[in-house]
Legacy VTK file of the C-alpha trace (Angstrom):
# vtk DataFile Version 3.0
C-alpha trace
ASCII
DATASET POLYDATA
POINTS 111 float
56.066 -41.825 -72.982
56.004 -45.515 -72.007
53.863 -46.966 -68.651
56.186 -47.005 -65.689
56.665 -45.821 -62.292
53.888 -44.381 -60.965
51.463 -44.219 -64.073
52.124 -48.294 -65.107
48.800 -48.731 -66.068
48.748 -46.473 -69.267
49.594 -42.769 -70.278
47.561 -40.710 -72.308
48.372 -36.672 -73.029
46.010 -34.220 -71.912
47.169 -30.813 -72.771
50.373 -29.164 -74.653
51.394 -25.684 -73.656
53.590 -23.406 -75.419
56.570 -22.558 -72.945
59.587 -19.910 -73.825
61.618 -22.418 -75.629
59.316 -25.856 -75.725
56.272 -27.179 -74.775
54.471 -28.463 -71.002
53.392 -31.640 -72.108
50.268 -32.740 -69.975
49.635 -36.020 -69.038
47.431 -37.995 -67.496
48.301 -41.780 -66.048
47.123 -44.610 -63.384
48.779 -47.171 -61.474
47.775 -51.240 -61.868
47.621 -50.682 -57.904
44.998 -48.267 -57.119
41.906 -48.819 -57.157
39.926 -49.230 -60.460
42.515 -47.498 -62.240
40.688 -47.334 -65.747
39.134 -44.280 -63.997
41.047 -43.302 -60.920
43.699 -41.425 -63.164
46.255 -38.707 -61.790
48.320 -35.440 -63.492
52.029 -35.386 -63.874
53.908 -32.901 -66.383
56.313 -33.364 -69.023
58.453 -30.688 -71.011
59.621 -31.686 -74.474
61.757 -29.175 -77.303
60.415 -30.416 -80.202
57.551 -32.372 -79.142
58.467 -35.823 -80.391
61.140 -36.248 -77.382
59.266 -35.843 -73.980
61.353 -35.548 -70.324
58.711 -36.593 -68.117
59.450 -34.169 -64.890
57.192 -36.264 -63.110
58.188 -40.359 -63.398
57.822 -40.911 -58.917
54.397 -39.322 -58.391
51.919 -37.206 -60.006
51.850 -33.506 -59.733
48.334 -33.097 -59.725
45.588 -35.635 -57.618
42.190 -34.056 -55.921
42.152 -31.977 -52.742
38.926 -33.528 -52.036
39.492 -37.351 -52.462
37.425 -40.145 -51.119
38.160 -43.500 -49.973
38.653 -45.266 -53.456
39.264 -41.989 -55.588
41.930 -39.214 -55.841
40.883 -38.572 -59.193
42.587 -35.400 -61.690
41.770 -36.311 -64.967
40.273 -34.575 -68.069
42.587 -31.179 -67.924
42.559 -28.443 -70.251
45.173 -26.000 -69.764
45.325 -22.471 -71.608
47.820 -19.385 -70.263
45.400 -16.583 -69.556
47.594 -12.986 -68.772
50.470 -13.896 -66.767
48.480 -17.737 -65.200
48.083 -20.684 -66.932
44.650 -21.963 -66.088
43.532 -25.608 -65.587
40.249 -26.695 -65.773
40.030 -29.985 -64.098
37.418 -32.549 -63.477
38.298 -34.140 -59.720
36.914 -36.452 -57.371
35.347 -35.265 -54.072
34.595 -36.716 -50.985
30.828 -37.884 -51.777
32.169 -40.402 -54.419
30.838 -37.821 -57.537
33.189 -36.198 -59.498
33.230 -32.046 -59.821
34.936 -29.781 -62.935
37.402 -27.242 -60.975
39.589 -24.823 -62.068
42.995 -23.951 -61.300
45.076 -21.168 -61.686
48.661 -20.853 -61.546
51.022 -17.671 -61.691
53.552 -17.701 -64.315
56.910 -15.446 -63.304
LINES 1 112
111 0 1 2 3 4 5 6 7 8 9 10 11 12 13 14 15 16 17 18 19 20 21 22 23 24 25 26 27 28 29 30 31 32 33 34 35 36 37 38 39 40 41 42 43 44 45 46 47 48 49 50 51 52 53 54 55 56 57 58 59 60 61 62 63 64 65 66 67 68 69 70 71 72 73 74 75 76 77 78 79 80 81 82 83 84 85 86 87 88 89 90 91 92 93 94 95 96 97 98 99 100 101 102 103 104 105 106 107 108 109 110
């Protein structure tokens, strides 16, 4: 995946997860526009086949920024992802509103 659109400052994968037919593909990006964006990096989600062509499902916004931002940081960054049962579970670190940064996990159903 190249920089553009909302990650244009660089993209770097984070997790793959096996899927039915393909793969989740995990990313993590940061726009040249927000503040110190070396750190202040986001979530979006890809799905690729084969795993050498990636859709990016994500190429407006990020799927995935903190519930708990501050004033300079919406930070989701650092994500592990592993299916657990019927949930895929994220473990996350995130910014929160003190200007520290907390490791959070998520968990999502899978139908």
């Amino acid at each position: 995946m190249n920089p553009g659109g909302w990650h244009d400052f660089f993209v770097r994968p984070a997790s793959v997860v096996p899927v039915g037919l393909g793969y989740l593909f995990i990313y993590e990006g940061s726009n040249t526009k927000w503040h110190d964006p070396v750190y202040n990096i986001l979530t979006g989600v890809g799905f690729s086949f084969d795993l050498d062509r990636i859709i990016d499902l994500t190429p407006d916004k990020p799927l995935f920024a903190s519930t708990t931002p501050n004033e300079d940081f919406h930070t989701w960054r650092y994500s592990t992802w592993l299916r657990v049962g019927n949930e895929l579970w994220a473990y996350a670190e995130v910014a929160t509103p003190n200007r520290t940064h907390e490791i959070r996990r998520f968990r999502f159903p899978i139908e």
